[in-house]
Every structure is written in structure tokens, then in C-alpha cells.
N, C-alpha and C positions, 0 to 999 in steps of 0.2 A: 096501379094497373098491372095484372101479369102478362107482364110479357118475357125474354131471354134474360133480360136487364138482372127483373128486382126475381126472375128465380134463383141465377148465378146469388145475386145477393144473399138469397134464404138457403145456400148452402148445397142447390140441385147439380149437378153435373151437366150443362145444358150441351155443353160439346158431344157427349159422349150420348144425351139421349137426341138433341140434334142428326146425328155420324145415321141411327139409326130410321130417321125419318128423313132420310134423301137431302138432309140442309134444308128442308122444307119447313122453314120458320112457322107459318100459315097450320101447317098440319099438326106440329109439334106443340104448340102452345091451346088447339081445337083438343086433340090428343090429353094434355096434361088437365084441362078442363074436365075432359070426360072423365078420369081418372078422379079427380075429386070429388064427381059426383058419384061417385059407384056405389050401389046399395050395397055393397061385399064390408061396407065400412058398419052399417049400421047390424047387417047381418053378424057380424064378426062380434060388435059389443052385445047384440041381445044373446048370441048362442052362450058367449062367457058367462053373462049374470047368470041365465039359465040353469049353465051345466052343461051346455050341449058339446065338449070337447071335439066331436068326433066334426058338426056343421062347423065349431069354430074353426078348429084346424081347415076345413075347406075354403072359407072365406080369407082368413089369412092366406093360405098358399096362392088365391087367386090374386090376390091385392098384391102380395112379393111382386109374382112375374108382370102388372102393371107400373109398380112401382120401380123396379129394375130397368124395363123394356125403354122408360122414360128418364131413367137417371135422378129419379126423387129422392135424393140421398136422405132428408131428415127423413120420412117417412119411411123409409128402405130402413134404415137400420132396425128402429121397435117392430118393426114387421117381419122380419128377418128374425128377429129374436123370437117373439110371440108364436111364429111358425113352429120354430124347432124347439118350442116350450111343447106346443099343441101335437107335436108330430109323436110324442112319447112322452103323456103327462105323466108325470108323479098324481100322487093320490092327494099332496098338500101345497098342488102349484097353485099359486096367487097371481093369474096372470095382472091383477088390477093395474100396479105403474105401467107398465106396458102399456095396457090400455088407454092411459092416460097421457100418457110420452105418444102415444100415436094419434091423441083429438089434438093433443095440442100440437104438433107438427101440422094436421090436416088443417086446423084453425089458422093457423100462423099461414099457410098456402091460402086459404080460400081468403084470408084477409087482405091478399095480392091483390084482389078482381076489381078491391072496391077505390 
């Protein structure tokens, strides 16, 4: 079940995204829901296979400042990284692990609900 508990568990910073939703337990746990379901995730892997660097970098930056706002530390990290890959590609960046460090952090989260 996600709730404060098994996020602390899965490595989240719950205090610190907690601090920023008033201690509103209720909101911050509705909050981190939404946050997993964000199309910015799917947008983000189809612009990469793509090519589309310039939409990928947009959905990554979007996902950061959710994933920050909330204290989602496993998913904060690959996305943080993937950002500032996207933000000034090289011509032979591989975002792929990345991508893959980020399903499987979201996987590992959305595995909470059940």
C-alpha cells in the first residue's frame, strides 16, 4: 500500500516532500499518485526512441520539478541526470540506462499502490 511508511522505505524523502504539502499527509500521498501517473513519463520514453531530444528534454524537465517538489528521490536522481543529458545532447548520447533506471524506479513506486 503507498502510503509515508513503504515511501520512506523505497528511499523518498517523505519529510522533506511532506514540509512542502503543509504535513498534509492526504494531499501528499493523492500528490505522489498523480505524479506516477504523469503522461511526461511516457512522453519522455517515446520522444527518446524517437529522437525527439528537444520534446524529450521537455518532459524530463517537467518530471524533475514533480519529482523534486515531492521528494521522489529514486526517480529524482535518473531524471536529474537524463535532464542534463537532454539539456546539451552530444550527437552519441545513449540516453537508454537512464531510461531504464527511471521505469524501474517508477515500477518499484507504482508497485507500492498494490
Amino acid at each position: 500500500m503507498l502510503n509515508t511508511a513503504t515511501l520512506r522505505a523505497a528511499g523518498c524523502d517523505v519529510d522533506a516532500g511532506l514540509a512542502r504539502c503543509v504535513n498534509n499527509e492526504a494531499l501528499y500521498i493523492r500528490l505522489v499518485n498523480m505524479a506516477l501517473d504523469d503522461s511526461n513519463f511516457s512522453r519522455l520514453t517515446d520522444a527518446v526512441a524517437s529522437g525527439d531530444l528537444k520534446a524529450g528534454f521537455e518532459a524530463a524537465h517537467a518530471l524533475k520539478g514533480v519529482t523534486a517538489n515531492l521528494s521522489l528521490t529514486p526517480l529524482l536522481t535518473p531524471i536529474t541526470e537524463i535532464t542534463e543529458l537532454l539539456r546539451h545532447p552530444e550527437p552519441d548520447a545513449d540516453c537508454g540506462a537512464l531510461i531504464e533506471a527511471i521505469t524501474a524506479a517508477r515500477d518499484k513506486l507504482l508497485a507500492l499502490r498494490d
